[in-house]
Phi, psi and omega in degrees: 000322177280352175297308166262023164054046199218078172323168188287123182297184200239100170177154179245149184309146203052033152291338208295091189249160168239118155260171178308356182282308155324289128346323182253346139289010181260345165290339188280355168315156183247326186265191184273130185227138147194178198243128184247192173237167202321000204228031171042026176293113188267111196266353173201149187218153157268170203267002158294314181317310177251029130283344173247349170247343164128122182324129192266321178345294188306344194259144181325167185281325179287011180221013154280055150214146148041272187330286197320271183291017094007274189269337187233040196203089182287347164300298199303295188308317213283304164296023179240055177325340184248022198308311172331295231274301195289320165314311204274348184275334203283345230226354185259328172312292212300330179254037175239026180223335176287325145354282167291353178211026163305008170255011161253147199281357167303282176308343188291291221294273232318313206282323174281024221256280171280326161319307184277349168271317215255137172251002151293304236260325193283313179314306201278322182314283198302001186294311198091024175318145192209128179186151180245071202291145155295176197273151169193203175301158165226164162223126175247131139312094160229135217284143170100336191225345198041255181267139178235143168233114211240118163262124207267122181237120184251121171237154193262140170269099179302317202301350197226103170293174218017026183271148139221164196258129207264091184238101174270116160268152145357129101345284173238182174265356167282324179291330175299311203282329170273315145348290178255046150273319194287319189317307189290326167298338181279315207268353159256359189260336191296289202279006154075013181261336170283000000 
């Protein structure tokens, strides 16, 4: 904590609000965006996010995060090619933020959570690796479209402290272009036109 200059915050669980302002910037984004909280609870998404990683709408709030379907999710690990690799950074990410809020019982259930599904995840939690990998390309496998490659940008949300907002942009333009194909295909399956 003293290292990144970044004290434990001051907020009690459930500030995290999304208003429609909010909500309709995360549409004007062209790649997948959303804003989760510090315990990767993901609380509002666009609808490129679930065209291309799959609609969160249907799953209970608690299997809406990160972590979770990371590790606990055989679709999501499956759209990861690089998963180990992409798993052990996340999970190294996840504990310079468990660190700093380890008195919220959020972050306790996640972690003893995923302890009892995952045995990667029991493994790589006890190396205690901590770390701050920079953000870069990702490659995701996605079906119908095949590889898309997304450069992932993370910003701290001000109006909500320990929200941050989630932006995969394109890479390139074969990847741009498959976005949005899954895009039009998510937006005629909404409107019943496909």
């Amino acid at each position: 904590m003293l290292a990144h200059g970044r004290p434990p915050t001051n907020r009690s669980p459930g500030d995290e609000t999304v208003t429609p302002a909010a909500q309709a910037m995360l549409e004007s984004f062209k790649g997948p965006a959303y804003l989760a909280t510090a315990c990767l609870d993901v609380i509002a998404w666009n609808s490129a996010l679930a065209a291309v990683f799959g609609d969160l709408t249907p799953l209970p709030e608690g299997a809406r995060n990160m972590l979770w379907l990371m590790f606990a999710s055989p679709e999501h690990r499956a759209a990861i090619p690089d998963w180990d690799e992409a798993a052990r950074a996340m999970v190294a990410r996840f504990r310079r933020e468990f660190d700093r809020n380890r008195d919220d019982g959020r972050f306790l259930a996640l972690v003893e959570n995923l302890r009892a599904t995952s045995a990667e995840f029991r493994a790589w939690w006890g190396a205690q690796d901590v770390s701050l990998r920079p953000e870069g390309p990702k490659r995701f496998s996605v079906a119908g479209v095949g590889e898309i490659v997304l450069d992932q940008h993370t910003f701290l949300w001000e109006p909500s402290p320990g929200v941050r907002l989630v932006v995969y942009s394109p890479a390139n333009d074969d990847s741009a272009g498959r976005v949005q194909v899954l895009c039009d295909r998510w937006q005629r399956r909404k409107t019943g036109t496909a």
